[in-house]
Backbone bond lengths (Angstrom), bond angles and torsions (degrees), N, CA, C in turn:
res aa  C-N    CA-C-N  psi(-1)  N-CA   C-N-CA  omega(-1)  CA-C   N-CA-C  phi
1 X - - - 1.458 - - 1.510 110.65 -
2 X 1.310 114.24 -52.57 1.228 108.37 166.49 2.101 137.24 -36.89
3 X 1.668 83.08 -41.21 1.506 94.56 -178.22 1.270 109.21 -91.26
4 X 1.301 121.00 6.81 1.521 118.00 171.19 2.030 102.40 -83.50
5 X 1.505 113.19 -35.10 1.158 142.75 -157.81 1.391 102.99 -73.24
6 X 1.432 120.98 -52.13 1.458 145.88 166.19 1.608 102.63 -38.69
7 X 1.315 101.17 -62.73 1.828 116.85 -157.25 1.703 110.49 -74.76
8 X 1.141 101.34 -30.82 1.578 135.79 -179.52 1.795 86.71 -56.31
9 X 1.372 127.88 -93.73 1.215 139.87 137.20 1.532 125.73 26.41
10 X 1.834 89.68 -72.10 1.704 77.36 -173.16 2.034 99.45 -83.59
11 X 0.957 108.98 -1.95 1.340 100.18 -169.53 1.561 102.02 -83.25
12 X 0.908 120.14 -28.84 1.836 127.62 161.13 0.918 91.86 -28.45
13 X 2.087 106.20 -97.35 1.739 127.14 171.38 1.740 115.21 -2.73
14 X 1.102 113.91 -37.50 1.489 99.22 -171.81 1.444 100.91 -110.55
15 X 1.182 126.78 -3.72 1.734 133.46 -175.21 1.792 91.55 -69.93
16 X 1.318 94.08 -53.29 1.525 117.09 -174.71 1.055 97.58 -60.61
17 X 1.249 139.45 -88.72 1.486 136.42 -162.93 1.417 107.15 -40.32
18 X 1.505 133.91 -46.16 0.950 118.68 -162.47 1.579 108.63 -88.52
19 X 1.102 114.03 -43.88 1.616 108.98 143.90 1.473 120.74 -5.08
20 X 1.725 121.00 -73.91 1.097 106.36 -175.45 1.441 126.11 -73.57
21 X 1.613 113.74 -15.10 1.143 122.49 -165.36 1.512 95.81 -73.40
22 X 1.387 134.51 -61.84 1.313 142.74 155.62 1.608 104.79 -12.84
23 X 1.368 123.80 -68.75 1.378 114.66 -168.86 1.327 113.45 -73.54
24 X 1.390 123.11 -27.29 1.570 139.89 169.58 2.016 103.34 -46.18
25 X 1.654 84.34 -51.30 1.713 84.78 -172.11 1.623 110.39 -82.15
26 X 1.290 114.16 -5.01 1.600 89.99 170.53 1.651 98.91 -109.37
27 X 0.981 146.50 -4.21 1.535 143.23 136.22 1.238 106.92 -17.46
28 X 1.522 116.17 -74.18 1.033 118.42 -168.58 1.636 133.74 -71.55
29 X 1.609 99.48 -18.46 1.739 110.00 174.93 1.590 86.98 -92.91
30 X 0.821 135.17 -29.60 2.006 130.06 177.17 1.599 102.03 -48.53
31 X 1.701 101.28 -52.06 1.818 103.79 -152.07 1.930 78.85 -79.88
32 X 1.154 141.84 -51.02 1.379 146.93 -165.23 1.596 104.80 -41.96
33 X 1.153 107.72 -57.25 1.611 130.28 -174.28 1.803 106.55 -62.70
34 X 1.497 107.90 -52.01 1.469 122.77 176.06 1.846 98.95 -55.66
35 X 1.144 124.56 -61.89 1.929 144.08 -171.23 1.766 77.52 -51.03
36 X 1.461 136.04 -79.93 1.086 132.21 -155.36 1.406 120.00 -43.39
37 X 1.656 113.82 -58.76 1.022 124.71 144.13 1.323 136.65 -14.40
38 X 0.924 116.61 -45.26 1.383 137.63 -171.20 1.547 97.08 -87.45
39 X 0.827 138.31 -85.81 1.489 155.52 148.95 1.476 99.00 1.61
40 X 1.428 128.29 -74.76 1.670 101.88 160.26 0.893 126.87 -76.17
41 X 0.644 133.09 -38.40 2.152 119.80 166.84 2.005 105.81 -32.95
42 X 1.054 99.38 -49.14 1.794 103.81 172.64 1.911 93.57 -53.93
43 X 1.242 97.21 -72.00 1.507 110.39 -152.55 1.603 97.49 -46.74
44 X 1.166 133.88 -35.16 1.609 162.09 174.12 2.034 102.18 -31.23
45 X 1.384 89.68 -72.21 1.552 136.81 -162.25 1.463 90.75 -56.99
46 X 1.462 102.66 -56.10 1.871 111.58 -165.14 1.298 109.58 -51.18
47 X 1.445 106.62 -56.02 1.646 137.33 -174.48 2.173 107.81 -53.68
48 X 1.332 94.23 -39.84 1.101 107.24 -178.22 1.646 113.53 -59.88
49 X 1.317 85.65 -46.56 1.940 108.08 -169.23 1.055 96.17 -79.45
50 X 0.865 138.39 -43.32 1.904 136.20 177.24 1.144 99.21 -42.17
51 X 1.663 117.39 -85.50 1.446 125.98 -154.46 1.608 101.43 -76.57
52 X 1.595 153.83 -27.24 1.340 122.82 126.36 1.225 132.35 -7.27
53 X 1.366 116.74 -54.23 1.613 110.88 -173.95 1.719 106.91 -92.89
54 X 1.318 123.75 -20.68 1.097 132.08 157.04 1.477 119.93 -49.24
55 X 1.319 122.59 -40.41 1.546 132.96 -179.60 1.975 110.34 -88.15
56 X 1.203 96.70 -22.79 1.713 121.84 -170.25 1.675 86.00 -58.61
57 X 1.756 106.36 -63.83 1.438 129.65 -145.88 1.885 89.14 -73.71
58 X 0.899 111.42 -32.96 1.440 107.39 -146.08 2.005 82.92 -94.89
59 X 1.274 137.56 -68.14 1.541 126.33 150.31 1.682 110.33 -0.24
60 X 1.533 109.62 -66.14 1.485 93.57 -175.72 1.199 136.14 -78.31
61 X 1.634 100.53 -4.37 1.262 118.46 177.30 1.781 111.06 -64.58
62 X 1.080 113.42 -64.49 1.232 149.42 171.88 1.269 111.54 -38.08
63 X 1.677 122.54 -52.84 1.397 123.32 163.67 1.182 129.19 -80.84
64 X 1.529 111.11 -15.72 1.682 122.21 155.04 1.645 106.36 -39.77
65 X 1.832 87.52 -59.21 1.543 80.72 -159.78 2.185 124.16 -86.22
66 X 0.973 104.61 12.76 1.399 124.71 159.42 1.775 116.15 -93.29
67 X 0.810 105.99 10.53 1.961 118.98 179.61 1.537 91.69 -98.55
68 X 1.363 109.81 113.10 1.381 139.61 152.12 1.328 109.52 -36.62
69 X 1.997 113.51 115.13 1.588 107.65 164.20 1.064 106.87 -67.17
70 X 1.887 115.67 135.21 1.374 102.11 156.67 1.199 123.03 -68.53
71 X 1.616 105.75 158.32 1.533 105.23 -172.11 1.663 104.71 -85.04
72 X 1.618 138.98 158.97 1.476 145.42 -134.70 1.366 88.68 -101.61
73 X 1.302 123.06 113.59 1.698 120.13 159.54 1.158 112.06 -46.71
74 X 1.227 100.93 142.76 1.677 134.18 -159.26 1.945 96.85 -118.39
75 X 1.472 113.82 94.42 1.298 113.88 155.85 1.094 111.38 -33.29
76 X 1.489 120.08 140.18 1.352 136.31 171.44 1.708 96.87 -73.85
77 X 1.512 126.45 143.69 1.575 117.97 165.82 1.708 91.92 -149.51
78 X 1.578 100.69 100.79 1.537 106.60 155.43 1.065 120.74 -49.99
79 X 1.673 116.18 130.50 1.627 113.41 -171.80 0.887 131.34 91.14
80 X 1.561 126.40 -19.34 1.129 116.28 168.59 1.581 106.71 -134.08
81 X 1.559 111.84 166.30 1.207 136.00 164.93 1.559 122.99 -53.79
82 X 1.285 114.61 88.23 1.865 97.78 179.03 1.315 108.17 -100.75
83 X 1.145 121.80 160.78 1.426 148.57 -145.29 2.102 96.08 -103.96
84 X 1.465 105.26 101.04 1.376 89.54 -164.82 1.579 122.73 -89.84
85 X 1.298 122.36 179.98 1.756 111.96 -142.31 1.345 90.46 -97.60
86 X 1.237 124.93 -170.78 1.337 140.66 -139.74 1.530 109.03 -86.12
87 X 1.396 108.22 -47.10 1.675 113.82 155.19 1.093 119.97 -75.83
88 X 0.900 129.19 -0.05 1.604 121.55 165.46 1.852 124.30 -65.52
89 X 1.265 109.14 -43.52 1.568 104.95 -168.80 1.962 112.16 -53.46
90 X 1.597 98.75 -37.06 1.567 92.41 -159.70 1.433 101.20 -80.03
91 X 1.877 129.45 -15.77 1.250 107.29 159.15 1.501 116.38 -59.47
92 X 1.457 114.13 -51.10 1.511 108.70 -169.68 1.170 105.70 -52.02
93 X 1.557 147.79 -40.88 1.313 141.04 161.69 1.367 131.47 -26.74
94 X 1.239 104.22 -52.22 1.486 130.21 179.94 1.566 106.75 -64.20
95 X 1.535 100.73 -73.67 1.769 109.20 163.78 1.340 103.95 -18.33
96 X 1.482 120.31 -83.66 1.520 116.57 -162.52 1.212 116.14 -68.91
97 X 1.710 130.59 -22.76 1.239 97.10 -168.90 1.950 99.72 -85.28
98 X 1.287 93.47 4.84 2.218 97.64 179.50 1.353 100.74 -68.08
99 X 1.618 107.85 -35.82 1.663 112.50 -171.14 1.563 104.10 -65.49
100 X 1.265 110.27 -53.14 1.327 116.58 -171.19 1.563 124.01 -57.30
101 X 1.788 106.01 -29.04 1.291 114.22 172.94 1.759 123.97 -72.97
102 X 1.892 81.20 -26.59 2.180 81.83 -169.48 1.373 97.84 -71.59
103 X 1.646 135.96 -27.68 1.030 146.05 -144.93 1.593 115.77 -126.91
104 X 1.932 100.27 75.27 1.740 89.92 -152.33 1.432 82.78 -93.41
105 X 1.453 86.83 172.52 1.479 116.08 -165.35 1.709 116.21 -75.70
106 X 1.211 130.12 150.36 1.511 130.32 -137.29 1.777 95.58 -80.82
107 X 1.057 142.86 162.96 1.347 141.72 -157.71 1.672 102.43 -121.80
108 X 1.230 134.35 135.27 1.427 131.81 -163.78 1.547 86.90 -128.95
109 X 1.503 88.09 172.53 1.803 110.20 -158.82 1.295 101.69 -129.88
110 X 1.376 120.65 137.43 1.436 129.82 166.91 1.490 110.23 -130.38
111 X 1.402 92.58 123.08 2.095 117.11 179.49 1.741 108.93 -87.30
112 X 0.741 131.35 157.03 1.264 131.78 168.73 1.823 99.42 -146.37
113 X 1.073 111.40 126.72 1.265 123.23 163.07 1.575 117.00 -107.34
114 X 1.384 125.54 93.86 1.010 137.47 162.90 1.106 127.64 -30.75
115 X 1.706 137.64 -58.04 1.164 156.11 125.38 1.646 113.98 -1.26
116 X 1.562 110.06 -81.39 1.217 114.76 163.65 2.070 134.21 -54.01
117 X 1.204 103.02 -23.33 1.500 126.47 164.25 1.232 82.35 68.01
118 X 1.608 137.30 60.72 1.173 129.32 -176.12 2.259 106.92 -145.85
119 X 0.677 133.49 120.73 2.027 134.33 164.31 1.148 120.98 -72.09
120 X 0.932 130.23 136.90 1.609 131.80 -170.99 1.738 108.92 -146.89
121 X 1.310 107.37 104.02 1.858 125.07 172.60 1.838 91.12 -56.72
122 X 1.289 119.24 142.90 1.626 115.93 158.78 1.661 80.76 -127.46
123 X 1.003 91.63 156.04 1.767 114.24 -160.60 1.783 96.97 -134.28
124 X 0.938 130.62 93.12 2.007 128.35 166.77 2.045 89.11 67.91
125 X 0.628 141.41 7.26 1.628 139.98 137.47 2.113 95.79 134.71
126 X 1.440 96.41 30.45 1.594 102.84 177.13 1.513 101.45 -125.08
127 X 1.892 104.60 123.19 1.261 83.46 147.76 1.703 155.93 -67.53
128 X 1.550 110.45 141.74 1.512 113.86 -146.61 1.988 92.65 -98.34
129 X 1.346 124.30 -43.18 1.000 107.29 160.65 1.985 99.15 -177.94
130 X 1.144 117.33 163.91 1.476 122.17 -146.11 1.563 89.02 -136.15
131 X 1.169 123.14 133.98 2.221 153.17 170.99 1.114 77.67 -98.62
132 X 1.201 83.26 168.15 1.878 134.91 157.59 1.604 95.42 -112.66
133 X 1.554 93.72 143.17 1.825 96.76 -178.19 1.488 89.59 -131.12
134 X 1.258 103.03 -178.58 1.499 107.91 150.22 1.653 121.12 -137.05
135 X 0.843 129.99 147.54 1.439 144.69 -134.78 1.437 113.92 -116.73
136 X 1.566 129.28 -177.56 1.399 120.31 -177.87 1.105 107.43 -95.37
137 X 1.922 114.16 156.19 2.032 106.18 -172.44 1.226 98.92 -86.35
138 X 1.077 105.70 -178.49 1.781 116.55 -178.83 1.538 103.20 -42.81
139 X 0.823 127.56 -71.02 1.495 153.92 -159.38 1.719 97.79 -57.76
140 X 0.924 136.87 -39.13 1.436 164.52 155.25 1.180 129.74 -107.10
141 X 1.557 110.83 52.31 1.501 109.92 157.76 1.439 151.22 -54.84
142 X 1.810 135.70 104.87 1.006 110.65 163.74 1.595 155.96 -11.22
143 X 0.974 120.27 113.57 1.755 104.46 -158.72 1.793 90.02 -83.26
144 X 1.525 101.57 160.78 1.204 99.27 177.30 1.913 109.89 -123.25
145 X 1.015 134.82 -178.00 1.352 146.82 174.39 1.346 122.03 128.31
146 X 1.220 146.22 -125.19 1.572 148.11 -152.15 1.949 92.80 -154.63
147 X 1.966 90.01 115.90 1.112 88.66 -178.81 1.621 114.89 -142.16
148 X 1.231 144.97 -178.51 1.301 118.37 171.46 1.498 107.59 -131.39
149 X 1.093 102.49 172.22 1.865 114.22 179.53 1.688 97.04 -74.14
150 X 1.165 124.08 129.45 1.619 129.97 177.28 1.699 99.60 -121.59
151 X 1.045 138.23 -44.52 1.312 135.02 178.57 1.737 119.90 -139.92
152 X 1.206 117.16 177.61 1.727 112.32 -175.97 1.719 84.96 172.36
153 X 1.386 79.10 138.72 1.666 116.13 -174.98 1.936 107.00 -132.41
154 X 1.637 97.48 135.25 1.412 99.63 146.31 1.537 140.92 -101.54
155 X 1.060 125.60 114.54 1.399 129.05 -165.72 1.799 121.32 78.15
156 X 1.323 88.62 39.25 1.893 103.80 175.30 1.846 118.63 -31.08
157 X 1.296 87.44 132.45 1.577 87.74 157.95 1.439 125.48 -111.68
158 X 1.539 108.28 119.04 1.324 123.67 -150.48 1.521 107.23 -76.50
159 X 1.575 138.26 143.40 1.188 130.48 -177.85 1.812 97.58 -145.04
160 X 1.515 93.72 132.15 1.712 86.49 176.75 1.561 89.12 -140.64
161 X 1.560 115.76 111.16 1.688 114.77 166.06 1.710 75.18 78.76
162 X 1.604 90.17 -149.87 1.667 121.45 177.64 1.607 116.74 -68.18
163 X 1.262 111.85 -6.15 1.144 125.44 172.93 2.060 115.22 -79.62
164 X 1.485 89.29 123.48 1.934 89.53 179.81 1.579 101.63 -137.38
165 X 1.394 134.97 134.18 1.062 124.29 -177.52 1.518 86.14 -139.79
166 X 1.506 113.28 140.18 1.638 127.57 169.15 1.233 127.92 -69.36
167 X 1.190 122.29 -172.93 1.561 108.23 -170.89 1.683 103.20 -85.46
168 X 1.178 139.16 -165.67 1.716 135.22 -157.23 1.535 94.59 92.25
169 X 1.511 86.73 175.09 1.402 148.98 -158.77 1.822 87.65 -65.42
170 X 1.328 114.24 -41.08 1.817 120.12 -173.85 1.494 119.44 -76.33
171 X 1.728 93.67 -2.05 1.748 83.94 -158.21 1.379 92.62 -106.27
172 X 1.524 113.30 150.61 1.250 122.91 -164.66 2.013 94.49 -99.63
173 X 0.515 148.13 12.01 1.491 161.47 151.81 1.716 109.67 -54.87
174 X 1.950 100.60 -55.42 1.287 94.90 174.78 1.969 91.73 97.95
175 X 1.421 104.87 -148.20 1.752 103.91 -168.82 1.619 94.43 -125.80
176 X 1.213 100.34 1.57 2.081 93.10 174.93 1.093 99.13 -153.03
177 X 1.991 109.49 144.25 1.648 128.30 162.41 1.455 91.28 -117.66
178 X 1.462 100.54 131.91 1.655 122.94 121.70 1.255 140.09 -90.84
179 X 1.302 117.67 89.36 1.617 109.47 -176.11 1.722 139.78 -74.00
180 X 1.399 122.75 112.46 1.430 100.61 -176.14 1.135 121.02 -76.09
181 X 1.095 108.53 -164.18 1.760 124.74 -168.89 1.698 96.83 -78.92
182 X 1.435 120.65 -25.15 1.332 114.07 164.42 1.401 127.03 -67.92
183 X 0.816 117.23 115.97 1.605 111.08 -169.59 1.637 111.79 -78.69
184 X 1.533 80.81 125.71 2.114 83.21 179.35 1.709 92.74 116.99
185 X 1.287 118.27 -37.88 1.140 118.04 -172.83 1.526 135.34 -98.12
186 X 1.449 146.78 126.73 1.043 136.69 -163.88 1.763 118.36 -166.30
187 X 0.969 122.41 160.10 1.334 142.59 164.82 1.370 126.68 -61.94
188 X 1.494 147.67 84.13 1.401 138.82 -141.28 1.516 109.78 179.90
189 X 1.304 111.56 148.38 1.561 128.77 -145.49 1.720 91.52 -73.39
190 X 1.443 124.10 -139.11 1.504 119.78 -160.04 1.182 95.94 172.12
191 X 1.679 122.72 144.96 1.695 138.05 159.76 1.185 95.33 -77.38
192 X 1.470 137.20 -16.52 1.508 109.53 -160.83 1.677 84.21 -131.78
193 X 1.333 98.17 109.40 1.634 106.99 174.77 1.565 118.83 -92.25
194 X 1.206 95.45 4.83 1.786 92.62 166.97 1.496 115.93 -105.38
195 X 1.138 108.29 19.21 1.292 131.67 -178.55 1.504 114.61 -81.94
196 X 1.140 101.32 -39.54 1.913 120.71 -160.67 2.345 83.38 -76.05
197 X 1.698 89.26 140.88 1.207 84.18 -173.78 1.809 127.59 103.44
198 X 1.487 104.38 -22.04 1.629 132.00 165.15 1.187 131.72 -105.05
199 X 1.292 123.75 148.30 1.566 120.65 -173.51 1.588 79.52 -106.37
200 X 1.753 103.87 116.11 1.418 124.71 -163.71 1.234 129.60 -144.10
201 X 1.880 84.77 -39.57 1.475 105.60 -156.18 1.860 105.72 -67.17
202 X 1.485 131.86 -160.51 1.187 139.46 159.29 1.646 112.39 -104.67
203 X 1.479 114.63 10.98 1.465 122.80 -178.52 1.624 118.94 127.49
204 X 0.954 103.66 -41.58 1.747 109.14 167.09 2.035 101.01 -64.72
205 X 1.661 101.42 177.86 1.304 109.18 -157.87 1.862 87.31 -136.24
206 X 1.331 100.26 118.22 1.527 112.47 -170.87 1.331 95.29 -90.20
207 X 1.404 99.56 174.06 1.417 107.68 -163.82 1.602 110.04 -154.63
208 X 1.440 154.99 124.05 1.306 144.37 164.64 1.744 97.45 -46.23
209 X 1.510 94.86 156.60 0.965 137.71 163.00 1.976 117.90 -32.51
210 X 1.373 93.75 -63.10 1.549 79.25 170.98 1.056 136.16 -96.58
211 X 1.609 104.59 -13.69 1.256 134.09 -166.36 1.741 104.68 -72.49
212 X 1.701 123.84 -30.81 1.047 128.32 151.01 1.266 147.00 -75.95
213 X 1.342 95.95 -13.73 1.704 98.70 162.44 1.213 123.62 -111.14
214 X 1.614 107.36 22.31 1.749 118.88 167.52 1.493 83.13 -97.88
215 X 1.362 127.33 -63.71 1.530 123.98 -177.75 1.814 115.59 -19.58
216 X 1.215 83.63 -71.28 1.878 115.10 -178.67 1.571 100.57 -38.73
217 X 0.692 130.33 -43.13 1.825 136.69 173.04 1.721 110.78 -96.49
218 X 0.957 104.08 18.59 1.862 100.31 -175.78 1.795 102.74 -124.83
219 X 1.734 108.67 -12.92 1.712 116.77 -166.06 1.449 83.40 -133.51
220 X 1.664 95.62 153.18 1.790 110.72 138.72 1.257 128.41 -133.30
221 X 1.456 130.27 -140.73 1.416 122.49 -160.70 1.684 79.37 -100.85
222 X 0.962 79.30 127.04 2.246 97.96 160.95 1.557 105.08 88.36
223 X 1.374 90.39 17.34 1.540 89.30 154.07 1.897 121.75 -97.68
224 X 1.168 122.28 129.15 1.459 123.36 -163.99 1.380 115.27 -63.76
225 X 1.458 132.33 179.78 1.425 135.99 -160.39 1.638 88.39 -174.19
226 X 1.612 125.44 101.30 1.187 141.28 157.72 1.564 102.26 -88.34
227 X 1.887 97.15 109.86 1.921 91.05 -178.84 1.493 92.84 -107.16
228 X 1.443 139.62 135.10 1.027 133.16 169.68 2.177 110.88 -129.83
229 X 1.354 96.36 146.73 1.570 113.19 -157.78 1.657 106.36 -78.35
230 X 1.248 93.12 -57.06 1.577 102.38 161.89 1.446 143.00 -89.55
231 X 1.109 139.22 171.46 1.389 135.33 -146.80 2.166 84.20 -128.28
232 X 1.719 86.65 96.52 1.491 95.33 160.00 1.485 114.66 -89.12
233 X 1.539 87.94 -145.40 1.779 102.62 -169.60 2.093 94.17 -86.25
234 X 1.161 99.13 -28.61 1.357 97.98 -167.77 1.283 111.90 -90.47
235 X 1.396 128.47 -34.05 1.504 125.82 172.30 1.619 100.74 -71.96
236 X 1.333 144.24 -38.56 1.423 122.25 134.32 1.168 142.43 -10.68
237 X 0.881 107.74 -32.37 1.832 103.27 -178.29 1.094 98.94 -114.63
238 X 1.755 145.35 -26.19 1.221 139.73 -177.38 2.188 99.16 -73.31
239 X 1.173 69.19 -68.48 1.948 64.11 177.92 1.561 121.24 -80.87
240 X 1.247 119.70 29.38 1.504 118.02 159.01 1.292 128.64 -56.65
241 X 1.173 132.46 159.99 1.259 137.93 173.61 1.974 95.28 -49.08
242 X 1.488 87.00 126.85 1.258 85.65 170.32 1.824 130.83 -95.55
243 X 1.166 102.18 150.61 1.868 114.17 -149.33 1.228 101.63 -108.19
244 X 1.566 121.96 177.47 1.453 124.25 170.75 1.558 100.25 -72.44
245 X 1.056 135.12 -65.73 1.609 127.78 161.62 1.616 134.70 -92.53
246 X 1.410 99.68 114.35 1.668 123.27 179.49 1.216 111.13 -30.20
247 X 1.174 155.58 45.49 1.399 125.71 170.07 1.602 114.05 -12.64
248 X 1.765 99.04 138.00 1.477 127.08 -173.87 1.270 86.72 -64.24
249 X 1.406 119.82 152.46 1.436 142.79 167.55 1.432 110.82 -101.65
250 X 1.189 147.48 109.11 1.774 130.03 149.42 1.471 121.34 -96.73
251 X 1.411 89.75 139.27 1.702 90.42 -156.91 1.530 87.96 -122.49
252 X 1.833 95.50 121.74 1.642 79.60 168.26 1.333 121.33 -75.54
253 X 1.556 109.30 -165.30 1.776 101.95 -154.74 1.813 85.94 -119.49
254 X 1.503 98.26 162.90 1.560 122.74 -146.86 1.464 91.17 -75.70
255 X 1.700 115.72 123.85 1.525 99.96 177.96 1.639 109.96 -114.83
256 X 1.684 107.89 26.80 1.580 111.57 -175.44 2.005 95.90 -73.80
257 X 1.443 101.21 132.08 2.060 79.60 175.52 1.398 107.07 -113.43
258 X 1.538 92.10 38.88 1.891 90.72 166.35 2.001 100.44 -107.18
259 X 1.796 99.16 -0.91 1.670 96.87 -175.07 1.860 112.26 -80.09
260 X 1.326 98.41 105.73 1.435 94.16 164.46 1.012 116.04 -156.63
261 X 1.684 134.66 175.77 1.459 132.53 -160.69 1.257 96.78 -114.05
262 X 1.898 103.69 122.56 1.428 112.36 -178.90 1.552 131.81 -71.99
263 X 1.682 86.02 -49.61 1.714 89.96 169.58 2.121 98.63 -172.47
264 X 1.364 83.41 150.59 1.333 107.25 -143.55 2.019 98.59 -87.89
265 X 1.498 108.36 -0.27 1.477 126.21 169.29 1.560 119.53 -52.70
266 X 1.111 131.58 116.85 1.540 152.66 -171.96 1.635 91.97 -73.08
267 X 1.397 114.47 111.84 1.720 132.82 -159.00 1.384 89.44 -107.57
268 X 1.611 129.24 125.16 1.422 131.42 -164.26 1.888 95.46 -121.82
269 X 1.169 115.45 -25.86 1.599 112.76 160.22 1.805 103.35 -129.41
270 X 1.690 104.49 135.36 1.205 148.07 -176.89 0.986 120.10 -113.95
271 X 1.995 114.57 130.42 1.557 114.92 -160.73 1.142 85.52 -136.86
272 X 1.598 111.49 121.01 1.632 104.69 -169.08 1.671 84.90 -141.10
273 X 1.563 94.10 -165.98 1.623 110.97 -171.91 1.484 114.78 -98.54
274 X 1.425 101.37 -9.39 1.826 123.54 173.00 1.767 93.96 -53.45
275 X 1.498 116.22 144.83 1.127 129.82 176.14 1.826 115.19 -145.72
C-alpha cells in the first residue's frame, strides 16, 4: 500500500513538471510570434518612411520647377534708353493696346445728297473730301434720313433671293460693302462704273472703284450717314463750289431712335436690294 502511495506521487511530480514545461513552451512560441510581429510592424513603418520622404522629395522637386524665374533687375539710367528685359514687351503690349482702347478714335460723318448724286466725309465739322455716287431710279428710290454704318466687308459675296455671285469682275457689290442700319441697304463699289453719277441704282449708293476703297479706309462701323432728298441750307454749303477755305459745316445730330450700330462684325456675304 505504501508503494502504490509513493508511485501515485511521483506521477503527480511529472504531471506537474510536464505541465509547466508545456506552458513554458507556448510562452515562449507566444513571446517568438509577438518579437516577429513586432519586427514587421518595424519593417512596415521603415518602408512607409522611406517612400513619404521619397514623395516629400519628389513634390519639391516639381514645385521647384513651376517657380517663376525672376525677371533680372534693370538699373535705373536717367537719360538714356534701356533695352527692356524679356518680360517686359507683352506688358508694354497690353499697356498700349488699354491706351488705345480707353481712347477711341474720333468718329467721321458721311452726307449724301441725293439731289446732288454726290457723298461727302465731314472730318472735325470740315468737309474731308466729296464722290460722285449714283443713286436709286425712280422706280427704286433711295430712302433717305439718319443712318449708321453697322457692318463692311472686303470683297463681298453678293446674294439677292436665290441669287449668289462671288467676289470678281461679275459681282455687282464691286470690292467693298458698307452696310446701314437699313437693312438691304448700303454703300458699295459696282461692275458698271459708268453708272456712278445716275439715278440707277435699286436703292443702295454706288460708288467707282477707287473712290470706294479710299472711302472704306476713311469710315467705320458706328460712324453715321445723314442721306437727305432735297437740297437744304446745309447740303448747300457741304457741296458748294469748293473754295480756298471750307466753311465749317454743323450738322445737327441724328434724331431717328431706331438709328443705332448693331454689330461691329466684318459681313463677307451681303443681301441687299442691288439686282
Amino acid at each position: 500500500m505504501r508503494r502504490l502511495v509513493v508511485i501515485s506521487g511521483k506521477s503527480k511530480i511529472i504531471a506537474a513538471s510536464a505541465a509547466m514545461a508545456f506552458s513554458l513552451t507556448s510562452i515562449h512560441l507566444a513571446a517568438k510570434a509577438h518579437i516577429a510581429s513586432l519586427q514587421r510592424e518595424q519593417e512596415q513603418l521603415e518602408k512607409t518612411a522611406v517612400s513619404t520622404q521619397q514623395s516629400a522629395l519628389s513634390q519639391d522637386s516639381f514645385l521647384n520647377e513651376l517657380k517663376p524665374i525672376p525677371p533680372a533687375p534693370v538699373a535705373p539710367n536717367i537719360g538714356a534708353v534701356t533695352e527692356p528685359s524679356a518680360h517686359a514687351p507683352s506688358i508694354t503690349r497690353r499697356s498700349q493696346a488699354a491706351e488705345r482702347s480707353a481712347s477711341p478714335a474720333p468718329k467721321r460723318q458721311i452726307i449724301i445728297s441725293i439731289a446732288d448724286r454726290q457723298l461727302a466725309v465731314i472730318d472735325h465739322g470740315q468737309v474731308f473730301k466729296t464722290y460722285p455716287i449714283a443713286v436709286g431710279a425712280r422706280g427704286t428710290p433711295s430712302p433717305d434720313g439718319d443712318f449708321v454704318i453697322v457692318n463692311h466687308a472686303k470683297d463681298p459675296v453678293y446674294r439677292h433671293g436665290d441669287k449668289e455671285i462671288a467676289p470678281g469682275k461679275d459681282n455687282p457689290l464691286g470690292t467693298r460693302w458698307m452696310g446701314l442700319s437699313l437693312k438691304g441697304y448700303g454703300i458699295h463699289g459696282t461692275n458698271v462704273q459708268s453708272s456712278v453719277g445716275k439715278a440707277i441704282s435699286h436703292g443702295c449708293f454706288r460708288m467707282r472703284k477707287q473712290d470706294v476703297e479710299e472711302l472704306y479706309t476713311l469710315v467705320r462701323v458706328g460712324d453715321t450717314v445723314m442721306v437727305r432728298r432735297e437740297r437744304d441750307a446745309m447740303i448747300a454749303k457741304v457741296f458748294s463750289a469748293p473754295s480756298p477755305t471750307q466753311p465749317a459745316v454743323t450738322l445737327a445730330a441724328a434724331t431717328n431712335s431706331e438709328v443705332q450700330a448693331t454689330a461691329a462684325a466684318t459681313t463677307t456675304t451681303v443681301e441687299t436690294t442691288e439686282q
